[in-house]
C-alpha positions in Angstrom: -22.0 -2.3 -73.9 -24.2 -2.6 -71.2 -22.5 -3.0 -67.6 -23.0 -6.0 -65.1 -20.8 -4.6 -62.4 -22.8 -3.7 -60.0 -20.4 -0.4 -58.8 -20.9 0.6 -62.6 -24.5 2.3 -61.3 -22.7 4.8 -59.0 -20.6 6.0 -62.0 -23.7 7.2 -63.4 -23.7 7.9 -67.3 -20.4 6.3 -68.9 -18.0 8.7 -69.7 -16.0 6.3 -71.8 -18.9 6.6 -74.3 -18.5 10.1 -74.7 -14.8 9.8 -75.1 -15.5 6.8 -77.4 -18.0 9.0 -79.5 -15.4 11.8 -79.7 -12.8 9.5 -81.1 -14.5 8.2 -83.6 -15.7 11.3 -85.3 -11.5 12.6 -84.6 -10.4 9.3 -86.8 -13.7 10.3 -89.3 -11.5 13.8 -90.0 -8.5 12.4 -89.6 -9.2 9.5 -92.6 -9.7 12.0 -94.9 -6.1 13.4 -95.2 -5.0 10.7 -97.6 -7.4 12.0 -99.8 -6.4 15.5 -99.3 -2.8 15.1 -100.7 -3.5 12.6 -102.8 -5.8 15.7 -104.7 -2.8 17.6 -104.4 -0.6 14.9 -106.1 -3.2 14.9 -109.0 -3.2 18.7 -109.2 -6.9 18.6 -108.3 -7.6 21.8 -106.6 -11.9 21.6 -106.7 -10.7 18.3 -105.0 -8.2 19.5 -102.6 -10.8 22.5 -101.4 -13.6 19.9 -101.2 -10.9 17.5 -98.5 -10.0 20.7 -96.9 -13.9 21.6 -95.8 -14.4 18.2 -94.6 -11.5 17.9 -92.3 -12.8 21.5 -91.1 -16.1 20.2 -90.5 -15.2 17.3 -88.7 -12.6 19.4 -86.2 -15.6 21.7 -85.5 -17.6 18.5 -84.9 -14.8 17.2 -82.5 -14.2 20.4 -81.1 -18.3 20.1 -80.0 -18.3 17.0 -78.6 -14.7 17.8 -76.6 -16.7 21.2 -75.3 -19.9 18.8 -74.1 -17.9 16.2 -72.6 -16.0 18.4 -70.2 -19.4 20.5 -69.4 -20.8 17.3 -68.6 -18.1 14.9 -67.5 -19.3 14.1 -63.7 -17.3 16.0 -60.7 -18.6 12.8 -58.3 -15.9 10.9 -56.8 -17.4 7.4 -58.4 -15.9 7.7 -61.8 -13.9 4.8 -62.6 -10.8 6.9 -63.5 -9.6 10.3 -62.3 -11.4 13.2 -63.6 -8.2 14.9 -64.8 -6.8 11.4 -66.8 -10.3 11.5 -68.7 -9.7 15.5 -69.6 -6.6 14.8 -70.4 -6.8 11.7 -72.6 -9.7 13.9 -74.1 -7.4 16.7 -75.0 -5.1 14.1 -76.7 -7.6 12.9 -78.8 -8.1 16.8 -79.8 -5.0 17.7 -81.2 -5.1 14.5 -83.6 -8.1 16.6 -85.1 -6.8 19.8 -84.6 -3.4 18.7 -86.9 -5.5 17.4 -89.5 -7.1 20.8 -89.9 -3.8 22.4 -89.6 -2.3 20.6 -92.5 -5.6 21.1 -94.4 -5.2 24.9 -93.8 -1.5 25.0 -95.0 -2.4 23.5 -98.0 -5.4 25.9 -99.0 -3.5 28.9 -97.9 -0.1 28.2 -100.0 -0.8 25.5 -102.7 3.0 24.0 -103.2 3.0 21.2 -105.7 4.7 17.7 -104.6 8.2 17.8 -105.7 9.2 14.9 -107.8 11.2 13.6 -105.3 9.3 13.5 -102.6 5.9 12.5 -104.0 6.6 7.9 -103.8 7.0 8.6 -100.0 4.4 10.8 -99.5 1.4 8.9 -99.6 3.3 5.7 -97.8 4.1 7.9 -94.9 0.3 9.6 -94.8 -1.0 6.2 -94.7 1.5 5.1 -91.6 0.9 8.1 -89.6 -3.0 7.7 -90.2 -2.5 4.0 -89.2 -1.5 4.7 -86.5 -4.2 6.6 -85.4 -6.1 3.9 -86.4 -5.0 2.0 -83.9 -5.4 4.5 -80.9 -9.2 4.6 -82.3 -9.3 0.6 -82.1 -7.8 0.5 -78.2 -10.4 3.5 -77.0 -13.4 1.2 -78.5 -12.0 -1.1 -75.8 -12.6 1.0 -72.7 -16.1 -0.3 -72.4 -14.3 -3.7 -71.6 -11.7 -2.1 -69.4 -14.8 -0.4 -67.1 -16.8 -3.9 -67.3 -13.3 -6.0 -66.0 -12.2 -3.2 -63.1 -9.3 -2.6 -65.7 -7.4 -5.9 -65.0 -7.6 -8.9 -66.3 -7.1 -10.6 -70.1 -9.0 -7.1 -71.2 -6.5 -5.4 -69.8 -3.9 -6.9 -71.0 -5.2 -7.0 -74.3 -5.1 -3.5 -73.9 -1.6 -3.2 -73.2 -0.4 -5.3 -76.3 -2.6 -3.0 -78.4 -0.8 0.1 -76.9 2.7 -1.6 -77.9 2.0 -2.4 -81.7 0.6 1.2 -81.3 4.1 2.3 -80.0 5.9 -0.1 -82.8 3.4 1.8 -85.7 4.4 5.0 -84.5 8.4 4.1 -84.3 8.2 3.1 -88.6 5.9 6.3 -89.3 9.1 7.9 -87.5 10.6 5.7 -90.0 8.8 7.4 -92.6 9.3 11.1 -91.4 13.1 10.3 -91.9 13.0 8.5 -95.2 10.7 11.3 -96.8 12.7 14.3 -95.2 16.0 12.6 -96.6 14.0 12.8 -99.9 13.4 16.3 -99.5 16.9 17.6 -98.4 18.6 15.7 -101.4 16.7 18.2 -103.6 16.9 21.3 -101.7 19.6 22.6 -104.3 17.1 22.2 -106.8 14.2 23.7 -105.0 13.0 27.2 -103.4 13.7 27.4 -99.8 10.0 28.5 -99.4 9.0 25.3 -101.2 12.1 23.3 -98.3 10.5 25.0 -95.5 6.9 24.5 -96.3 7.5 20.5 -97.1 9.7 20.4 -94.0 6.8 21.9 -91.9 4.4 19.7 -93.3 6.4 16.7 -92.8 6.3 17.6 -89.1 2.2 18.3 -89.5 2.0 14.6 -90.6 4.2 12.7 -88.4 2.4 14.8 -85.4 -0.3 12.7 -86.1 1.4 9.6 -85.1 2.8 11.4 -82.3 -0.8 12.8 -81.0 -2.0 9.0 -80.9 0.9 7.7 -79.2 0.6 10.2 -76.6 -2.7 9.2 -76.5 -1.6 5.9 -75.8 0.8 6.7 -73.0 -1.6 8.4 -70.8 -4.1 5.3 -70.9 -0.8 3.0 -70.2 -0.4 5.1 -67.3 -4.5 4.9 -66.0 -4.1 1.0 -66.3 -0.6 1.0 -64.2 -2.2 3.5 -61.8 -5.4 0.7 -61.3 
């Protein structure tokens, strides 16, 4: 979006955008983890190794754009925000990308199939913990806005209701964490304790996701109560 606000020239180039083009491509890897365990619910390993390259290549692709943003992130004292909220909102974003590849990893380098159990929660609680990083992608798109307003005003507070159903999305994927884990432990008799610990750690892999974007969500609370 192009600025009126005339202090918006002595900010020089918009970091936002950066941080805006970063997300994006972090949500791009992250929306492909559905499809990664749904190809490991179908048994489809060619599937499953295809999922696995993608997330990769879109973590290396976040990883770039992380590494050119801090190179280039101004050091004048006419940003809009503090330097180290921007780096550390930045680094946020990250680790939602990083998970994704960590979970993509685990799956290539042991292969466990979905006990029987577990496998009508899994995809339900994938698809709330990506949801919810959904939403942290929808309120950074709205940091143009923010910049344009002087962070106050309806934008603002737009802003704010966005970061609570983000909060509320991220308390029923915790929802989900339990219900699934529940599901997991009520087999555990039945089941290898490698198999246990591998589902347990993977449950935590997912539901990090949802964690990553709420954190995400906190720090930019805290830039607009700092305002």
């Amino acid at each position: 979006m192009k600025t009126t606000n005339p202090l918006g020239k002595l900010f020089g180039k918009n970091p936002f955008s950066a941080l805006q083009r970063h997300m994006r491509v972090v949500l791009a890897c992250v929306e492909e983890v559905p499809a990664l365990f749904q190809a490991l619910i179908d048994h489809d390993k060619e599937r499953l190794s295809q999922q696995q390259r993608m997330i990769f290549e879109r973590e290396q692709e976040a990883d770039a754009l992380r590494r050119d943003l801090r190179r280039h992130l101004p050091r004048t004292l006419f940003l809009p925000v503090d330097r180290r909220d921007l780096l550390d909102l930045l680094g946020m974003q990250d680790r939602i990308a990083d998970t994704a590849q960590d979970m993509a990893g685990l799956v290539i380098e042991r292969y466990m199939a979905v006990p029987p159990s577990i496998e009508p929660h899994l995809m339900p609680f994938v698809e709330q913990c990506v949801g919810t990083c959904r939403s942290m992608a929808s309120i950074i798109e709205h940091l143009d806005e923010l910049l344009e307003t002087g962070f106050s005003g309806p934008e603002a507070d737009e802003v704010l209701t966005m970061i609570g159903a983000l909060y509320d999305a991220e308390d029923v994927a915790d929802e989900g964490g339990i219900k699934i884990a529940r599901a997991l432990f009520a087999e555990e008799d039945t089941l290898d304790p490698v198999t246990v610990v591998f589902w347990y750690q993977m449950f935590q892999l997912i539901g990090n996701l949802a964690d990553h974007a709420e954190a995400a969500g906190e720090r930019l609370e805290l830039m607009l109560a700092s305002r």
